[in-house]
LOZARO-32084 format. One record per residue (C-alpha): x, y, z. Coordinates in steps of 0.25 Angstrom, whole numbers, plus 5000, padded with zeros to 4 digits. Layout:
<sites>
XYZ;...
</sites>
This chain:
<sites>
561653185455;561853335455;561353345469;562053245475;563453295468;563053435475;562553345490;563953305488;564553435486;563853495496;564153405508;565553415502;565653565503;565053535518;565753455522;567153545518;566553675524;566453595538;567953565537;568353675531;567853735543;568253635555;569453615549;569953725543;569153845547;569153845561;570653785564;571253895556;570354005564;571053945575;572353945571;572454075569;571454165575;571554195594;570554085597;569254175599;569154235587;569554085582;568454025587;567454145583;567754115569;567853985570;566253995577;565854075563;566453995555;565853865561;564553965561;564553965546;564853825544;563653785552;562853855545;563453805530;563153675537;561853705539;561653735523;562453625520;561453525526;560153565524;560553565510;561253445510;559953385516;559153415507;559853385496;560053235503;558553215504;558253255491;559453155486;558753045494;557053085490;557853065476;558252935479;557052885486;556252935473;557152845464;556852735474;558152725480;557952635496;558552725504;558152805518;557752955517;558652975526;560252955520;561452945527;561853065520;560553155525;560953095539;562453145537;561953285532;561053295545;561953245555;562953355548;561653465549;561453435564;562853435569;562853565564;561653625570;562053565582;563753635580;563353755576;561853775586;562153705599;563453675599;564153815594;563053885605;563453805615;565053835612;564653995611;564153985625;565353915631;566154035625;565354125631;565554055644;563954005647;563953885653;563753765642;563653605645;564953585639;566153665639;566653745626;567853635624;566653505622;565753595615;566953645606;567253495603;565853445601;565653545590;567053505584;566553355585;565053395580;565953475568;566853375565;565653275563;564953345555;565953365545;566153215543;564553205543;564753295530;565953235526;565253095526;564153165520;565053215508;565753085506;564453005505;563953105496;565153095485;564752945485;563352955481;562852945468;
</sites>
């Protein structure tokens, strides 16, 4: 019970670190720093937050497959693979992909190589991938707070 209060917490404190970030962080850079030095902080900022990301889900991970062995164990009928260690790793792999192909790619338009899309797609792309993410974890919270 313990460890599920603390896989609820957890995904909790995620899933407001992503929002915090998207929604607060970066906007207010915006609104009051000349665009360049906006958007270098705003790269940081998103930098770190990969990477709490990161953290967040291998632990979340492992803390789902041991709730689930659990269960089997006590001779629950349920698969090995839950739809919360689905939304965990959905979350985990659009992150990799934001912060190692994507956030390369957007460096590159900016330093004006030639990419397959232009810095306005990739831009919105990773704003999309973002966005989903943080209802993935939100999803994931939510679900969390319901189990018992």
């Amino acid at each position: 019970m313990k460890l599920l209060r603390f896989q609820s917490w957890l995904a909790g404190v995620w899933a407001g670190v992503i929002i915090a970030v998207g929604a607060v962080a970066a906007p207010t850079l915006f609104a009051t720093l000349e665009r360049q030095v906006a958007g270098q902080g705003a790269g940081r900022i998103f930098g770190v937050e990969a990477r709490l990301s990161l953290a967040f889900a291998v632990i979340l991970f492992v803390i789902e497959r041991r709730r689930v062995r659990d269960l089997l164990e006590g001779g629950a009928k349920i698969s090995v693979v839950s739809p919360n260690l689905l939304l965990t790793l959905g979350a985990l792999f659009l992150t990799v992909f934001g912060e190692f192909a994507l956030h390369p790619m957007i460096e590159a338009t900016k330093a004006g190589q030639a990419t397959l899309l232009s810095f306005g797609a990739l831009h919105g792309l990773s704003a999309t991938l973002y966005w989903l993410k943080a209802v993935l974890v939100a999803i994931l919270a939510w679900r969390l707070t319901g189990q018992r």
